[in-house]
N, C-alpha and C positions, 0 to 999 in steps of 0.2 A: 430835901434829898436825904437819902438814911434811913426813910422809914421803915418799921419792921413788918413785913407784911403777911408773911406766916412760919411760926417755925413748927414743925410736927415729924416724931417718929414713926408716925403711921399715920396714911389719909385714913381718909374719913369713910371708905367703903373698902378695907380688902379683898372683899367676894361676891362678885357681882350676882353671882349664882345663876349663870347664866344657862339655860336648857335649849339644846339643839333641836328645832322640833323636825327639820327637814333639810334635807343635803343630798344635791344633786347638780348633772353635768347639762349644761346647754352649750348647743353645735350651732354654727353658723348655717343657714336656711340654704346657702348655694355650696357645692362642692371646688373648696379651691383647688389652684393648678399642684402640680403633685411636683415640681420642682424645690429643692429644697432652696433655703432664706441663707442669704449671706451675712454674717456678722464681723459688722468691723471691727478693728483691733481695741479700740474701745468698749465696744459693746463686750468683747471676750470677757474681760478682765471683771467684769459685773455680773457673774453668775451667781447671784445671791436675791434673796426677796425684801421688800423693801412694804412696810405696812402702812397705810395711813388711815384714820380717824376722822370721819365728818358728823357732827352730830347736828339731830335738828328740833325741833321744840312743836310742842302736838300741836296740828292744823284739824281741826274738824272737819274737810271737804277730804283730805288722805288721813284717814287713820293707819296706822303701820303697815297694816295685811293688803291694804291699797298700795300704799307707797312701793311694796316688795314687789305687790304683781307685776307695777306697772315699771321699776328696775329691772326684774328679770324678763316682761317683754323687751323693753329697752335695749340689755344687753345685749340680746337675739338678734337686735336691728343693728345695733351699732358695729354687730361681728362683721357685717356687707362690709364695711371698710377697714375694718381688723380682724383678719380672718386669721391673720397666724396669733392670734390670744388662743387658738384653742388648738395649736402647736404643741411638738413638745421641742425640748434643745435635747442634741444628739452631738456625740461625737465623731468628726469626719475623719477616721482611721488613716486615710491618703495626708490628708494635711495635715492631720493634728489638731484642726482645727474645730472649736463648737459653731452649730447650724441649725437654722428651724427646720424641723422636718414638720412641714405643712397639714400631713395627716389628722384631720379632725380629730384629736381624743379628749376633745372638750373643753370647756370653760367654765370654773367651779361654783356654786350658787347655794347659799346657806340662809335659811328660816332659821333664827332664835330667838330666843324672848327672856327679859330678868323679871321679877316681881318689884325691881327697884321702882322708884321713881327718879327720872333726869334730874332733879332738884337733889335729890338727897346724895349724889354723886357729886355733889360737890363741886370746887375748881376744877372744872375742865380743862384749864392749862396746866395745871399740876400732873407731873408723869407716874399718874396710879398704875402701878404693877397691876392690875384688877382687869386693865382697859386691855391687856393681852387675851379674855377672853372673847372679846367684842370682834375678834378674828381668828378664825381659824389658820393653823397651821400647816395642818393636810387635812384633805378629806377620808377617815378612817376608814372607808366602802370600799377607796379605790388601792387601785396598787401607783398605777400612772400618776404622779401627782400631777395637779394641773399648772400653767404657768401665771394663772390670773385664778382669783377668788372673791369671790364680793359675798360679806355675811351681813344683812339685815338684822338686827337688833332690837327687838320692841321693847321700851320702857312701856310698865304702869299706866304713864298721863299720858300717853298717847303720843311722844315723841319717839326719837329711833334715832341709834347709830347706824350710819353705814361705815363699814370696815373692808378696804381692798386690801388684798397682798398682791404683788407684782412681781414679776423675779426683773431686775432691775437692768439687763440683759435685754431686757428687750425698747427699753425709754426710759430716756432722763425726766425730770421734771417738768419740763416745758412741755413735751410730749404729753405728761401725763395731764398735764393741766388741761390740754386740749384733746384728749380722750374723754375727761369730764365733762369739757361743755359739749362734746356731741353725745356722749351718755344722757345727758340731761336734756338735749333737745329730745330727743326718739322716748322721752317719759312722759311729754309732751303728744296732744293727736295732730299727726300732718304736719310733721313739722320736720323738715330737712337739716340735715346736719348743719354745722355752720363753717366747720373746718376740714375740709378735705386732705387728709393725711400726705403725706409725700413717705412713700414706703425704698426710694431708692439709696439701700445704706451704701451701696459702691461709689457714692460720692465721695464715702470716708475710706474708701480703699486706700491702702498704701501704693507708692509709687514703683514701678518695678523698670530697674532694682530700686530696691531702697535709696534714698538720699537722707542721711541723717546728719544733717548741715550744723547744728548745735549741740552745744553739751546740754546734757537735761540730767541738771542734778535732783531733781526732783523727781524719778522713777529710778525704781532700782532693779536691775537685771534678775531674771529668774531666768536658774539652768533646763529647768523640766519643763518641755513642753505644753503648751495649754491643751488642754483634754486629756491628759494624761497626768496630771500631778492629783494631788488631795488638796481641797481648796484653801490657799493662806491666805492667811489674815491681811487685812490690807497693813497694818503694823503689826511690829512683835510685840503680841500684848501677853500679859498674865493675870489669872485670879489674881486678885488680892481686895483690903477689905478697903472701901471705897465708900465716901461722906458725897454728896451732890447735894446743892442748892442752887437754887434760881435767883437771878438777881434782874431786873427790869429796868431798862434806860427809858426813860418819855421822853419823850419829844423835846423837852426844856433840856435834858441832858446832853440829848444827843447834838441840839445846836450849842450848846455851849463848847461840848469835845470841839465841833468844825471850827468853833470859832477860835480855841485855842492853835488847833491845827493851823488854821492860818497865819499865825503870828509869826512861825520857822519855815513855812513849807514853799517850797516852789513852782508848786502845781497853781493850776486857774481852777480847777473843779475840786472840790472837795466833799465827797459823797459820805453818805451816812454812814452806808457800808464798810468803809474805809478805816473811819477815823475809830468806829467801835472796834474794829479787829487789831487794829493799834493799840489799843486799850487793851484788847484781852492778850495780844502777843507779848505786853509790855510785860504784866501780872503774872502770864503763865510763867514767861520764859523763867522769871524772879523768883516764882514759889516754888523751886524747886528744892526738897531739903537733901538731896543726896549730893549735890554738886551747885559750889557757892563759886566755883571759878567766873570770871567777869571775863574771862577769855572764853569761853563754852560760844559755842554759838547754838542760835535755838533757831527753826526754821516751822515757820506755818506755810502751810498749805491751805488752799481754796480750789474752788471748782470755776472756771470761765464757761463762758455757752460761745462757743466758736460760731455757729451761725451765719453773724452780718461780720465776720471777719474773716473768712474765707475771700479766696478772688477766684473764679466769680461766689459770690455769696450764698448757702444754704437756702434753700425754701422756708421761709418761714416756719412753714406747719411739718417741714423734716419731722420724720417718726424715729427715733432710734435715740442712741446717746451721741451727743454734739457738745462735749465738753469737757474739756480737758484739766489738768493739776497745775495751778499757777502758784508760786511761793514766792516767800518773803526769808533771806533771813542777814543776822546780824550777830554780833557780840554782844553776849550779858551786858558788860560795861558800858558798850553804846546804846542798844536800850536804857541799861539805867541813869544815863547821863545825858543823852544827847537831847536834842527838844522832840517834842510831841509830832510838831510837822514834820520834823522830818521822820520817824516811824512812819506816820503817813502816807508819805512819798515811798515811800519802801516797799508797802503794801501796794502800793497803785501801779509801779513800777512791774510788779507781778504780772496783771493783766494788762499793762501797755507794752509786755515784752512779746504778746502772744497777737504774732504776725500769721497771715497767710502761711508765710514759711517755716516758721517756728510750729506752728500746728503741723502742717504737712511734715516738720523735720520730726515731730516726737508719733506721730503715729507711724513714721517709717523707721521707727528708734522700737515702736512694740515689733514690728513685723521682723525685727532683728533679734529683740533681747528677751522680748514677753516678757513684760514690767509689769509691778507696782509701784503708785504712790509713795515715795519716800521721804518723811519730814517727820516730825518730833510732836505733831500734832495739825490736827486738820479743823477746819471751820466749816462748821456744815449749814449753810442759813436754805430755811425756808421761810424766808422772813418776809417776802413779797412774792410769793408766788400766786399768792391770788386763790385758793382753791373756795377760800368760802366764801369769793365773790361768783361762783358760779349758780346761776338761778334754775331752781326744782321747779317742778310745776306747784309743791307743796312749798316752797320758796328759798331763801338760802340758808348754807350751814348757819346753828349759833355760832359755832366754830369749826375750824379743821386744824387736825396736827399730825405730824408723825407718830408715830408707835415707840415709845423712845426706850432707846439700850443705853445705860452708861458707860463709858470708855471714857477711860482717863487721855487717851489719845486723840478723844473728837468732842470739840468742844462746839454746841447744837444753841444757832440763834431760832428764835421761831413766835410768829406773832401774836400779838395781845388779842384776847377776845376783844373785837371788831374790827380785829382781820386790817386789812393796809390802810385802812382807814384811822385806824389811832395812832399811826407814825412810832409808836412807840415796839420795844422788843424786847421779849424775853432772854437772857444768857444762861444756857443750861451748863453748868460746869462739874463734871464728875474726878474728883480727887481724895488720893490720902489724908487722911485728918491732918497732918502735920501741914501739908503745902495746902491745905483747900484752907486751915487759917490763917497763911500767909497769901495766899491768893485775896481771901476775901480783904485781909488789911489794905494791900496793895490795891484792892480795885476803888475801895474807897476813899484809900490818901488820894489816887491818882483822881478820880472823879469830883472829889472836894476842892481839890484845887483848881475847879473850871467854872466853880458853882458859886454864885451868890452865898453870901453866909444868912445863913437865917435870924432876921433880927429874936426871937426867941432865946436863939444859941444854946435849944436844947439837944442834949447827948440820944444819939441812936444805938443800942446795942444791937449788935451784927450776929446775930445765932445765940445759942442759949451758952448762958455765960461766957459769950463775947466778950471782948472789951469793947470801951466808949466809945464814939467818936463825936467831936460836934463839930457844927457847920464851918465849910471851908471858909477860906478866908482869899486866898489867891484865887488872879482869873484866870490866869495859865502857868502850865509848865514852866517852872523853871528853866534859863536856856543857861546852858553850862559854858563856862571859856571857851571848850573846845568841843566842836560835837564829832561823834565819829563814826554816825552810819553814812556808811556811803550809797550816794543813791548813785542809781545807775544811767544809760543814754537818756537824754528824752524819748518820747513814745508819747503816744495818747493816753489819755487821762480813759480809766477804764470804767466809772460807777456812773455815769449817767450827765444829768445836767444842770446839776446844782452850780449852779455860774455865781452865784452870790454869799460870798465868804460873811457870815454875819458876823456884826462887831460884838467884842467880849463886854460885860457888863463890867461897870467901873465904881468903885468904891461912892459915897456921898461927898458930896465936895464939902467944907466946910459952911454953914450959913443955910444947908438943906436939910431937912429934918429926913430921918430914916422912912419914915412914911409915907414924906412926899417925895422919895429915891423911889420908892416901894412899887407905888402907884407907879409913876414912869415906865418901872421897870414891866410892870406886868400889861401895862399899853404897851411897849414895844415887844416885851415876849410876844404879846396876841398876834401883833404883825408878823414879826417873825415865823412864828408859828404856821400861820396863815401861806407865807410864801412859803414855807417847807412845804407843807400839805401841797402845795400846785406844785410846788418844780420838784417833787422827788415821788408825786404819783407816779412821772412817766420817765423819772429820775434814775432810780436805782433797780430799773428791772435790770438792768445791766449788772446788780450784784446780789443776785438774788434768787437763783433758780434752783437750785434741787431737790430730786425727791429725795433727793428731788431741790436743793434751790440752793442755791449760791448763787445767785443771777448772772449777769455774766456773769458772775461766779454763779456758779450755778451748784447745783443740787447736789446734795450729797446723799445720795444713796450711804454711800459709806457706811455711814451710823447705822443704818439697820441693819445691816446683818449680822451684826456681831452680836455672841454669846453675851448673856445681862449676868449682870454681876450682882452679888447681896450687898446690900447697902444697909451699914447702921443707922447712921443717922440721915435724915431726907428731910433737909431744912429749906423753904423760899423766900426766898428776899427779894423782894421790890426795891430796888433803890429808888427813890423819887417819888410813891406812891402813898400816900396817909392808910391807916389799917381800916378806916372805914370803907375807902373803894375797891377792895380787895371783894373777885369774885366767887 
């Protein structure tokens, strides 16, 4: 655990040099109905575009100029069941409200190509400012911008980026996931879509009148009507000069957090999801260098996929956004005192407050106040969303990711190359030098403490001229006299169905040699491991969706829309990772 696994001022490609060679609109083949698209109070509030990243690696039966054809007939097909993608949004002057005006003006479609090779780009998890040319932003030909964009990418070796933008307005993550795999059947010949959209957003209509049955400190009231304001920020953010580094939890880490978690907590499930956002809410709340008050409260937000928690229940294949802002928050002092599980329980208690009712009461809370999101920072995962398990005719992504903005206010989980299959996850953290190296101290005392110590008990330095650290020694949190987060009613356990609390790893007993603790230990990891792989495949889509993925927490768009910031330094850490498997 500690390992250093890249630290760099600059990737290894600044300029992809990418050359536009063709850019144009595709209409859907039948003339839809000319009524305009209703957008629920959710969907309002996400007028923003939202990029995401799938690269694929050269197949000799699709070379690029194949690949593109047979995306852009694709697209054309796939419009018969998404015909408002070639929509534009309009402002409904009577309400106030935004709407799709149905009228085909298209859906935008981009030829480019770099001289790069895919290989010489380096980690593709790493958030190269470069990869922003891999998508266009508008189309320069046109005046209309369009509300959907797909730019095809050809490297050199005969692989290719695909790069969508989306204005996020029109689907959440889960939506999007499922726009993918019927994009990708129609790439396919004769091949019918697999998920038939549900386009009816007046499910998420507000109740009239309003019932706004609960307090929702988690949105904050806007005076100016929606269609009519200049777009805020989802937080009051500013310039300023901003360090971001990556740090990586595997799979060992992450059952060790759960298993800590268990030792305080009084939850029966304890999701992956959970226990890492405990970890980074602990950190953040802590590194803050403007305000050491232990009275401060710090509040994280996340995203739910309200869905199968509706009465009666969404369609699954619901097209639109279906998810809403769940928080966590507490006292500095009881984060930094109270035990692990219960943080835990604090985070879980978020999405087990988010009832039937409590949904219905905060979308009749927008139709009142037209809110934003309001907390102290947001957790945006696209950490199971699955997009590069969707299969091409040319096969699946190496990877997919978002387009990534730093925001010191959105702190962006997102998965390892091999996608949900390697349980493990990236934590994108963008802060001021001063709190990003007390954030980093903090995530490593806190993570050390859950961790086998390494019989080596060699030092990890944490960024360039970091300080040391070596291998923890404790297997859990400390549990203080007194704890003081208060957890709230019961409710459902919100991240899926991790039912089995793993036990913490226990010191050698005397009379056991460190080797033969060693061994044990890496047979029971393997099982361990093994049962996490089965029970949080189908475990933590529930924390994990947005574009896009906060599962039930779902997606965060959020993070894309916002302005990117200059970053000095742009350091990654692995935690847990040796330098040699670094991709």
């Amino acid at each position: 655990m500690g390992s250093l696994y890249r630290s760099s001022s600059e990737p290894a490609i600044q300029d992809l040099k990418v050359s536009i060679n063709d850019s144009t609109l595709i209409f859907p083949s039948q003339q839809p109905p000319d009524t305009p698209i209703f957008l629920s109070n959710i969907d309002q509030v996400l007028n923003f575009h939202v990029q995401t990243l799938h690269f694929f690696e050269s197949n000799p039966d699709f070379p690029p100029e194949a690949a593109a054809e047979r995306l852009k007939a694709a697209l054309q097909k796939v419009m018969e069941a998404y015909d408002f993608l070639a929509g534009r949004l309009r402002p409904n002057l009577q309400t106030g409200r935004l709407e799709i005006d149905p009228k085909p003006a298209g859906v935008g479609f981009v030829d480019a190509s770099t001289e790069f090779l895919l290989a010489e780009v380096g980690d593709l998890v790493y958030p190269n400012p470069a990869f922003m040319q891999l998508i266009v932003q508008g189309l320069e030909k046109f005046d209309d911008q369009p509300l959907c964009v797909l730019q095809v990418t050809s490297f050199k070796c005969g692989g290719f980026a695909m790069g969508i933008s989306t204005n996020h307005a029109l689907m959440d993550g889960i939506s999007f996931k499922n726009l993918l795999e019927n994009l990708a059947s129609q790439a396919f010949d004769d091949k019918p879509i697999p998920i038939a959209p549900c386009h009816d957003r007046r499910l998420l209509a507000a109740r009239s009148p309003p019932q706004v049955t609960f307090p929702h400190p988690e949105l904050l009231k806007l005076k100016t009507p929606i269609g009519q304001e200049e777009t805020p920020p989802i937080f009051d953010c500013k310039q300023e000069d901003l360090d971001f580094k990556i740090f990586t939890l595997t799979p060992s880490d992450i059952t060790s957090l759960k298993s800590s978690a268990a030792a305080s907590s009084s939850s029966k499930k304890i999701t992956g999801f959970n226990a890492v956002s405990a970890l980074i809410w602990r950190c953040k709340a802590l590194s803050r260098a403007d305000d050491t008050s232990r009275d401060r409260e710090c509040t994280v937000l996340y995203a739910v996929d309200i869905r199968s928690r509706l009465r009666p229940p969404l369609p699954a294949a619901y097209c639109g956004n279906a998810v809403l802002t769940a928080y966590a928050t507490a006292k500095c002092g009881e984060l930094e005192d109270g035990p692990f599980g219960k943080a835990v329980d604090v985070v879980a208690e978020g999405a087990a407050r988010m009832s039937d009712e409590y949904a219905r009461s905060a979308i009749d809370w927008g139709e009142v106040y037209k809110g934003f999101p309001n907390g102290e920072f947001l957790i945006s995962s696209w950490w199971r969303l699955g997009f590069d398990e969707v299969e091409y005719p040319w096969g699946k992504p190496k990877y997919s990711c978002p387009l990534v903005y730093h925001r010191k206010d959105i702190i962006l989980l997102f998965p390892e190359v091999g996608g949900v299959e390697s349980n493990g996850v990236n934590v994108l953290v963008a802060l001021p030098p001063k709190e990003m190296e007390k954030f980093q101290s903090l995530f490593h005392k806190y993570l050390s403490a859950v961790s086998f110590p390494s019989p080596s008990k060699s030092a990890t330095k944490c960024g360039e001229g970091g300080e040391e650290h070596g291998g923890g020694g404790a297997v859990s949190f400390p549990s203080p006299s007194k704890s003081a987060t208060k957890c709230g009613e019961g409710g459902e356990e919100h991240g899926g169905d991790d039912t089995e609390h793993h036990q913490a790893v226990s010191v050698p007993m005397k009379g056991t040699s460190l080797k033969q603790s060693l061994e044990k230990l890496r047979v029971s990891e393997k099982m361990n491991l093994k049962k996490l792989s089965e029970e949080e495949d189908g475990a933590e889509s529930d924390s994990s969706s947005d574009l896009f993925d906060l599962p039930n927490h779902e997606l965060d768009f959020f993070s894309s829309s916002l302005p990117v910031y200059e970053t000095n330094h742009m350091e990654s850490i692995r935690i847990g990772m040796p330098i040699s498997s670094a991709t």
